[in-house]
KEBA-849603 format. One record per atom (N, C-alpha, C): residue in one letter; x, y, z. Coordinates in pm, whole numbers, plus 50000, padded with zeros to 5 digits. Each point is the difference from the previous one (the first is absolute). Layout:
<recs>
aXYZ ...
</recs>
This chain:
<recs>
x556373810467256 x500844989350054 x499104989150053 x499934991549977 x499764982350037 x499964996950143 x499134996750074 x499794997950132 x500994984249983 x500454995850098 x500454981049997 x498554994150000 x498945005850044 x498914988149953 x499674998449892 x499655011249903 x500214999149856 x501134994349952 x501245000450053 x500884989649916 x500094986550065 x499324997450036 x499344983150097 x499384996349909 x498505005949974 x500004993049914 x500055001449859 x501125007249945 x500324999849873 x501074990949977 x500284994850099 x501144989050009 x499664990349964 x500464991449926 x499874985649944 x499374989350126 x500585000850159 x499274995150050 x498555004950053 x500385011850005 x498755008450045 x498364997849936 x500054998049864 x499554997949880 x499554981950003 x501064993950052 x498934984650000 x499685002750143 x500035007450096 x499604996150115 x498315003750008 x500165013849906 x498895003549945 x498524993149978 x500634990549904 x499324987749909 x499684993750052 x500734992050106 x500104989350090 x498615007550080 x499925012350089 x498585004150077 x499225001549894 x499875006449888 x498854999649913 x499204987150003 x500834990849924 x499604989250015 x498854991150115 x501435003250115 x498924994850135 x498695008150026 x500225005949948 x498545015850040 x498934988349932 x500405000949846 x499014992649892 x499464989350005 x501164990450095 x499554984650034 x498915003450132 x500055006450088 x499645002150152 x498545007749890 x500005007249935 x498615004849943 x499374986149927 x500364993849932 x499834991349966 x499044986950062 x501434998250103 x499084988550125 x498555005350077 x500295011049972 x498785007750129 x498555000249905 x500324999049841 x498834997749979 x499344986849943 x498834995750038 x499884987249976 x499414999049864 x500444985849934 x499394994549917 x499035004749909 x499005008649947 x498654997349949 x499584985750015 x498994996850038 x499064988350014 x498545005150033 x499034981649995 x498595002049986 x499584995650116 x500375001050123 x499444988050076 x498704995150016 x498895006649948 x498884995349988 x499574991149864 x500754998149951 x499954990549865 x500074983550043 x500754996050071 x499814983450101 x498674996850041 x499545013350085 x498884996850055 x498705000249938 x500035009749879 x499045000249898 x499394986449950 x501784994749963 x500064983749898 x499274988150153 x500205004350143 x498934989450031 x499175001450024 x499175016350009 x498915001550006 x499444993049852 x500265001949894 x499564997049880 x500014984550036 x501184992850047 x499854988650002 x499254991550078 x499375010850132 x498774992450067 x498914998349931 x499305013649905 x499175005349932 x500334986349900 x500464991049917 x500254993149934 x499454983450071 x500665000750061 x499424989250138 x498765000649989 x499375010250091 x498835002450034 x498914996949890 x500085002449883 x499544998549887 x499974985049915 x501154997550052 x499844981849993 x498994993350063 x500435006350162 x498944988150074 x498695004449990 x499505015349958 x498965003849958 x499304987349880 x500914999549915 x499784993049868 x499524984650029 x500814991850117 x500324988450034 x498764995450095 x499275011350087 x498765000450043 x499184997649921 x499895013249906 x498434999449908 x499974985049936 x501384998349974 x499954987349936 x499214987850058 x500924997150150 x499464994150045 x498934998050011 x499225008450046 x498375005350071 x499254996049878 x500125002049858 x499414993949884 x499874984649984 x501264991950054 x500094989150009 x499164995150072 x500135003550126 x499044994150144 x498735004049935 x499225009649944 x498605001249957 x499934987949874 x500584997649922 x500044989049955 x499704987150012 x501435000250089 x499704985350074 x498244999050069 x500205009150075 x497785000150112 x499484999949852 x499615005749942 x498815002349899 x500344978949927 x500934995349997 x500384986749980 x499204991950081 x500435002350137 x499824991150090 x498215006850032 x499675006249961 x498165003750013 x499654994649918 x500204997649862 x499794991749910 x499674984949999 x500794992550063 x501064986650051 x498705000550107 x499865006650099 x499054997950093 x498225003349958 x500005008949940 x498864998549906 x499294982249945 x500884995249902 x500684989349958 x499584991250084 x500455003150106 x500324988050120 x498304998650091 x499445011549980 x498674999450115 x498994993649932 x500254984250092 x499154986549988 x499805001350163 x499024992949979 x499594987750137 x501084992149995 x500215001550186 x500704985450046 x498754992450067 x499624984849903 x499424990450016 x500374986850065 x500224994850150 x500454992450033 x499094991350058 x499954983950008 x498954992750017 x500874998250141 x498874998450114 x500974996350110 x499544989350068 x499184992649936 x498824990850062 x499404990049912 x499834988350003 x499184989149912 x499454989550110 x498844997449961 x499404989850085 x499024994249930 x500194989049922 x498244996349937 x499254985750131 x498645010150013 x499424991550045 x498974987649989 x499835000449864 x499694990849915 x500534984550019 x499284991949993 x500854988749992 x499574993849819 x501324991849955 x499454994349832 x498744992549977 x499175007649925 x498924994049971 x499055008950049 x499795011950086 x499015007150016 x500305012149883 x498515009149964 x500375006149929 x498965014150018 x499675008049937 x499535015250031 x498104996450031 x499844986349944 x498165000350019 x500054989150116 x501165000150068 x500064986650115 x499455007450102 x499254994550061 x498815004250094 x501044999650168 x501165007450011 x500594996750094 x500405014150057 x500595002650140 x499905014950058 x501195004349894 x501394996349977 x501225002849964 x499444993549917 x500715007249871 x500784985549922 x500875007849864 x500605008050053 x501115015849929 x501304996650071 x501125007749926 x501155002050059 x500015015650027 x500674999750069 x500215015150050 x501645007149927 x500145009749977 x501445003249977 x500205016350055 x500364998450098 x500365014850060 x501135008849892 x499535012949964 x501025010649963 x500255010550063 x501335007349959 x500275010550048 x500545010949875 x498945010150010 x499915009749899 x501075017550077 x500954996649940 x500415014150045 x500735009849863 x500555014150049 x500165008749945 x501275004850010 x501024999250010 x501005012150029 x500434993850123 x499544988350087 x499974994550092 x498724999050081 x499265011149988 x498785002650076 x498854990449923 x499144998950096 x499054990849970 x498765006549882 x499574993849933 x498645005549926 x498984995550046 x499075007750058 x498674996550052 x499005002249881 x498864997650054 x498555000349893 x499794996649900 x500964988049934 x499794988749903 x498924995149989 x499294996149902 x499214989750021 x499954992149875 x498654990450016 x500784985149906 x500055005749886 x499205008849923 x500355006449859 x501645002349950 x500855001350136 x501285004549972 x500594987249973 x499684986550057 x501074994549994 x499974987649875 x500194990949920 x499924991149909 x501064987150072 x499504992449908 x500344986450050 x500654995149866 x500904992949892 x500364993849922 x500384985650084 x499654989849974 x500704985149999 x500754996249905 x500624993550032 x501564997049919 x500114981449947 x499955001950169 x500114982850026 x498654992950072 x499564989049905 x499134989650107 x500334992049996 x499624988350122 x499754986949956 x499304998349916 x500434984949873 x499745000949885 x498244993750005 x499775010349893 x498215004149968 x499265002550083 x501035007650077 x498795006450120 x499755015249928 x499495007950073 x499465014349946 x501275010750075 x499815009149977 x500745014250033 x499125001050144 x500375017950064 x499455000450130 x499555014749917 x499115004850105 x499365010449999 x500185009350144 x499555010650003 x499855007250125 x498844997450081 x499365000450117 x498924998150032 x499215010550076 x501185002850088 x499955012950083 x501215002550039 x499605016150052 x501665007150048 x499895005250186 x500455000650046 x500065004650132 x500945004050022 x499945014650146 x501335002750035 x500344996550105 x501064996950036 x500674999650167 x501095007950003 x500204999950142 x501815008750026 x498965001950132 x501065011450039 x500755007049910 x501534990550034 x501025003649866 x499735016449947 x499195000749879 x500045010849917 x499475002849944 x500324995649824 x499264992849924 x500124995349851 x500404983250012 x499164994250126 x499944986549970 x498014992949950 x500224991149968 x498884998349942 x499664983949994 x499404993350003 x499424987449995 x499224993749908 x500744994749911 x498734996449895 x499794988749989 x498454994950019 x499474986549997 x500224993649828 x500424989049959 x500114998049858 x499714986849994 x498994996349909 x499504984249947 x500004998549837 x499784985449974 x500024999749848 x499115006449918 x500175006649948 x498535001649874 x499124994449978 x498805004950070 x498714992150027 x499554997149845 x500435008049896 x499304998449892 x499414983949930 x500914987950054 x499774988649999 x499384990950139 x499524993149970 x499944991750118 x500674989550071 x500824999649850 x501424990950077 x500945006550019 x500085011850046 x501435007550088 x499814996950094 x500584992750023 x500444995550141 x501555000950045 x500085004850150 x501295003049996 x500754981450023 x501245001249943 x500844990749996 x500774997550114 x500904987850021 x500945001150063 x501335004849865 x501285011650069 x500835004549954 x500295014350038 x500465006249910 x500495010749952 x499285010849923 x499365011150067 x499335013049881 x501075008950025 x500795007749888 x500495003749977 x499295019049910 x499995006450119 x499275007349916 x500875016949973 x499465009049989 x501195013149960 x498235012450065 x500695004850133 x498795010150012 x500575011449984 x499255010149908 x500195011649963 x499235012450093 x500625010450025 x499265009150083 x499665014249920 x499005007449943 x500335011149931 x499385008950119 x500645011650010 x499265017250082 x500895009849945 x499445008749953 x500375016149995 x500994999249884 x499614988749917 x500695001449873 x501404991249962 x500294998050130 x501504987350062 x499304986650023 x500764991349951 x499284987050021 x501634991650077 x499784987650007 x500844990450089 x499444986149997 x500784990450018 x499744988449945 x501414987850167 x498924992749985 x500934988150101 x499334987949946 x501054991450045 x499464983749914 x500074993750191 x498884991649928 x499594995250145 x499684985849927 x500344986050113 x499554989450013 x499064995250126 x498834989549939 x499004995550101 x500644984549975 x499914994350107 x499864988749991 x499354993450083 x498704991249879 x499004991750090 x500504985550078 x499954995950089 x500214986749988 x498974990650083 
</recs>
């Protein structure tokens, strides 16, 4: 004989009421378990994506750093290039008057033209007259060129120089003029040379 709970649920309602808890059992098992997922897969993609970065500006350095050795080994070049004498005349005085000349039996009778021999800014000492040349450019007309006569130093500071200069005795009519000598003095040491244009004027 059949208990009434056995015919509960053999009963038509008994039977969806059944279903109805199965169900909820299955959904409630369901919710309680989560998802499958990776959660370390996000963090992977920005570790990789720093590692990507990093490797750029790695790249963007060396690059650089090739450039900048470039550019210096340029600019050593360029300055290579560049190492002359700075030749600046800072001084003219002829003491000559027109018409005396290098065999004139008189104490003076030279112009003087002070220079200043420097380097990098710094002065060059221990020149002497072997270093320096004289070219004339300009005379009064059919007079002679000038020559060096002697060199001296003063200062300080250091890479100024004094050079006595008259006509080229080689004639006996050089005589200095009244006008304009126009001459170009060149300085050579240590393989660098330098050049300034300087005017005397006798009068």
């Amino acid at each position: 004989m059949e208990s009434k709970n056995m015919k509960w649920w053999k009963s038509p309602g008994g039977a969806l009421v059944a279903l109805l808890l199965g169900g909820m059992s299955l959904a409630g098992l369901v919710q309680a378990t989560p998802p499958a997922s990776s959660p370390g897969q996000p963090f992977q993609e920005i570790l990789d994506a720093i590692g990507n970065l990093s490797a750029a500006q790695q790249q963007i350095a060396t690059t650089f750093g090739a450039q900048v050795d470039q550019i210096e080994n340029k600019v050593d070049s360029i300055e290579d290039k560049l190492d002359v004498l700075d030749v600046k005349a800072i001084g003219e005085e002829a003491f000559a008057d027109p018409g005396e000349g290098p065999v004139a039996d008189i104490p003076v009778n030279n112009a003087l033209i002070l220079v200043r021999v420097t380097f990098k800014g710094e002065g060059v000492s221990g020149l002497t007259a072997a270093d320096f040349t004289i070219a004339t450019r300009l005379v009064p007309a059919g007079e002679c060129a000038l020559e060096i006569d002697e060199l001296s130093t003063f200062g300080p500071p250091d890479g100024d120089y004094a050079l006595a200069v008259t006509p080229i005795d080689s004639f006996a009519s050089c005589d200095w003029a009244a006008g304009s000598y126009v001459s170009t003095i060149e300085v050579s040491s240590g393989g660098m040379t330098g050049s300034t244009l300087v005017e005397v004027v006798v009068t």
